[in-house]
Structure formats: C-alpha cells, structure tokens
C-alpha positions in Angstrom: 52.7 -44.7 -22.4 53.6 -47.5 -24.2 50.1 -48.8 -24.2 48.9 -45.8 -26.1 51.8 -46.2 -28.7 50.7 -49.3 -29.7 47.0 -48.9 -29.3 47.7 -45.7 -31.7 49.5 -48.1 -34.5 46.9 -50.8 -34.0 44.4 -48.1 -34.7 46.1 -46.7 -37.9 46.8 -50.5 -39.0 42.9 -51.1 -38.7 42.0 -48.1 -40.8 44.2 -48.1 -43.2 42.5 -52.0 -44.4 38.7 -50.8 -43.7 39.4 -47.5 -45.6 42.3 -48.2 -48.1 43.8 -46.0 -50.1 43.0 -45.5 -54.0 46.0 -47.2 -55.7 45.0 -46.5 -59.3 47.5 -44.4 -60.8 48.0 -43.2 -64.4 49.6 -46.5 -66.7 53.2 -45.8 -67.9 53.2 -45.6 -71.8 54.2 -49.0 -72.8 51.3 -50.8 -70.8 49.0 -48.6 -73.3 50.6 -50.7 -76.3 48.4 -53.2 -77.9 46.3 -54.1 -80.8 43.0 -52.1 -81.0 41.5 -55.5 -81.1 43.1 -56.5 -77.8 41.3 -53.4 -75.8 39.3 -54.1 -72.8 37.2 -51.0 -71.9 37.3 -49.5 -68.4 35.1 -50.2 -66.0 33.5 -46.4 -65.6 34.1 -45.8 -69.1 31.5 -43.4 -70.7 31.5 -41.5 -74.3 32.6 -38.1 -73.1 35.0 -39.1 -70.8 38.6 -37.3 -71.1 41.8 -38.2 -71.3 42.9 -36.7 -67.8 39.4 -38.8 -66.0 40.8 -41.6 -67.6 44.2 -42.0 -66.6 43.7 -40.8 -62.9 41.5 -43.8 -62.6 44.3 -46.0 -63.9 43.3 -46.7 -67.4 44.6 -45.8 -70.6 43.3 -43.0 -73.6 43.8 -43.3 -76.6 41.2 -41.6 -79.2 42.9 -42.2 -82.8 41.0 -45.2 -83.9 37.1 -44.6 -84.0 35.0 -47.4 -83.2 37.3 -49.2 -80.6 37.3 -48.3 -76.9 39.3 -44.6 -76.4 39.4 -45.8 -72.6 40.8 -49.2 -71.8 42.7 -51.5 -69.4 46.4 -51.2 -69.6 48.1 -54.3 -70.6 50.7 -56.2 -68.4 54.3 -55.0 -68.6 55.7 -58.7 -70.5 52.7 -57.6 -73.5 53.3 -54.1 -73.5 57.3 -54.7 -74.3 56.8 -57.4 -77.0 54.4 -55.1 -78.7 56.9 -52.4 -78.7 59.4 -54.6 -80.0 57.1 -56.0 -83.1 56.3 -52.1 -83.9 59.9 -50.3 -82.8 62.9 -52.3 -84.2 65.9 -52.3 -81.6 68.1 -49.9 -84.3 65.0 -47.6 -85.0 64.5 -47.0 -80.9 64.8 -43.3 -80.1 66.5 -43.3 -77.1 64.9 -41.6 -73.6 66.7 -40.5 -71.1 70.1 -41.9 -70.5 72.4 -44.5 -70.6 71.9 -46.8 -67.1 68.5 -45.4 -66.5 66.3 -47.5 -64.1 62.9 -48.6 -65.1 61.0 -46.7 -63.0 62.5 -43.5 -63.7 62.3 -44.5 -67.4 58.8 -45.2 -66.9 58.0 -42.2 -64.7 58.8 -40.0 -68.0 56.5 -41.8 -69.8 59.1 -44.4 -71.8 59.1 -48.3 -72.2 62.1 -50.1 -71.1 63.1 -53.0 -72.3 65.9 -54.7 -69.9 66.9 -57.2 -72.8 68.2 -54.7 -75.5 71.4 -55.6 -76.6 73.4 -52.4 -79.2 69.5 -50.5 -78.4 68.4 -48.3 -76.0 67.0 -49.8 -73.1 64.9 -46.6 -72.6 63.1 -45.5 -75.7 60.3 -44.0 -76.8 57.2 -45.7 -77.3 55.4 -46.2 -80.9 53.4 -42.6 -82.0 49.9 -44.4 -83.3 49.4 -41.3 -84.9 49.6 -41.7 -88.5 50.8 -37.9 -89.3 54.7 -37.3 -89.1 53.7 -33.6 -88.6 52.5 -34.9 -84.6 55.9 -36.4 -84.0 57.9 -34.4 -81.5 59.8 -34.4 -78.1 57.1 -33.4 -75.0 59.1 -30.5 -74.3 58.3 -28.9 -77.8 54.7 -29.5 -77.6 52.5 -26.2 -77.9 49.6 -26.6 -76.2 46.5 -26.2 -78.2 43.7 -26.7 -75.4 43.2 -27.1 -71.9 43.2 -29.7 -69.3 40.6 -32.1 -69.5 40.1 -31.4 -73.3 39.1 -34.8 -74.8 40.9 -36.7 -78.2 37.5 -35.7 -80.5 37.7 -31.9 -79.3 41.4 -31.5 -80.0 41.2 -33.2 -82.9 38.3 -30.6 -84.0 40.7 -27.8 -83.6 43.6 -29.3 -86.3 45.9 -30.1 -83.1 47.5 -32.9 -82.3 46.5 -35.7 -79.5 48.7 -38.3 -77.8 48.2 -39.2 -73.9 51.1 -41.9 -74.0 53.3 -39.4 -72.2 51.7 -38.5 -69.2 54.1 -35.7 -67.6 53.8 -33.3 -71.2 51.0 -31.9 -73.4 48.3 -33.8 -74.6 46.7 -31.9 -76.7 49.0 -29.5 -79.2 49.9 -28.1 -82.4 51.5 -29.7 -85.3 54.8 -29.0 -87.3 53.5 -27.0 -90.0 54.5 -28.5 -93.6 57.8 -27.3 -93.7 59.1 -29.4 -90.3 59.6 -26.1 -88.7 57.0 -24.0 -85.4 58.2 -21.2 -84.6 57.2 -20.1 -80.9 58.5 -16.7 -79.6 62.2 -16.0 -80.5 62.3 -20.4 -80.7 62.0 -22.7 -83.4 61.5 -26.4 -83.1 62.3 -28.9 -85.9 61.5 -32.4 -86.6 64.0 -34.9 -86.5 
C-alpha cells in the first residue's frame, strides 16, 4: 500500500514539471505604471487584441495614448511604486481599502501599496492616465457601457470611458455628465 502512495505522488510530481501549469495571471495596477516610452510590447500582442486577452495572458492594457504599445509587459513592483510616487504625492493619495491592509489584499482590489508611506495611505489608488476628470470615479459606480472583451478603440467610439487598471470592476463605462452627477435608477453618483 505504501508502495502505491508514493508511486502515486512520484507520478503527480513528474507531471506537474513536464505539463506545468499557466502561471500568468492578470498584473496588479501599479506594475501597469510607467512612461509610455518605457513600454515593452507583449509577446502575442496583435492590433485587435482586447483588454480582457491581454491581461489573462499576464500583460498590461492600456489604450489612451495612440501610437505606443496598448499591450505591454508589466513593470517590476520597486518601478511600478516610484512611478506612483513621482505622479501621486503622499498627501494627494486617495486611500483604498483600510488602515493595516496587507499588500496582497491591497493589490488583489486593484491598488498600489507603498510600505514606506509615512502620514499617507499605504493603500491608494493608482494614477487615472485619463486626462478627462468626468472618467474619475470609484469601480463600484462604474456603468457599464459595453461588454466583455470590448477593446479601448471600441469604447472609446461609443463616448464611454476606458481604464483596465482595476481589474475586479468595469472597464469600459460611462462618464459623469458635465454637472459631476449620473443618475442610475433611484441612485446618483457624484464625483469627489
């Protein structure tokens, strides 16, 4: 009995380094952070790729600067914080989540953390690279304005919104109209 136990385990060892598993997984939002200069195209990239093929391949999407790859290599964590802090001053950080947060739960919701914050947030949101204030809102008041797998150039041909830094919310969606205010049945969602 014991024989087969281990001959079992030797087995599943075996196969699990001939056929491993795909480890790519969608980038937290801070390790999308760079300079549009600094972007290193994926691998399987192609020009009508979307934003959902993109991340599940472990990449980053990002379509609101033409000409420059839309989807590119995630940067390392280290580059990905110092941007953040050259674009988000520690008194401007909008905090995300809540006070003693880890960092993977803070970057499971799609937030950079910065572990050397001192009178900041720790958690906060990353940089919008969207130029219009009327895009600027929490995930959870996002209305959606497409459907999965809609890409940045499609969206953006409807008047909606795109941002794919936040993984776990709407990418594509509609804007504050010009007064700050959507309503949404019986709800109405202002900017801060």
């Amino acid at each position: 009995m014991e024989y087969k136990t281990c001959l079992v385990l030797a087995i599943a060892l075996c196969f699990g380094f001939v056929c491993p598993q795909k480890d790519s997984h969608p980038p937290y939002a801070c390790q999308c952070l760079m300079e549009t200069s600094e972007r290193e195209e994926c691998e399987f990239s192609s020009e009508n790729i979307t934003a959902e093929q993109c991340t599940e391949n472990g990449c980053c999407f990002d379509a609101s600067v033409p000409d420059v790859p839309w989807c590119f290599k995630p940067s390392g964590e280290r580059a990905s914080v110092t941007y953040a802090r050259k674009m988000i001053p520690s008194q401007e950080r909008k905090e995300c989540g809540y006070q003693g947060i880890t960092r993977k739960r803070c970057k499971r919701i799609g937030c950079c953390f910065d572990p050397k914050a001192s009178g900041a947030p720790t958690c906060f949101h990353p940089p919008v690279n969207d130029a219009s204030q009327h895009c600027i809102m929490e995930g959870s008041a996002r209305l959606e304005c497409g459907y999965p797998g809609i890409t940045a150039e499609e969206c953006q041909a409807k008047g909606c919104c795109f941002n794919s830094y936040d993984i776990n919310t709407r990418w594509c969606f509609h804007p504050l109209s010009d007064t700050g205010k959507y309503p949404t049945m019986g709800a109405t969602f202002t900017s801060n």
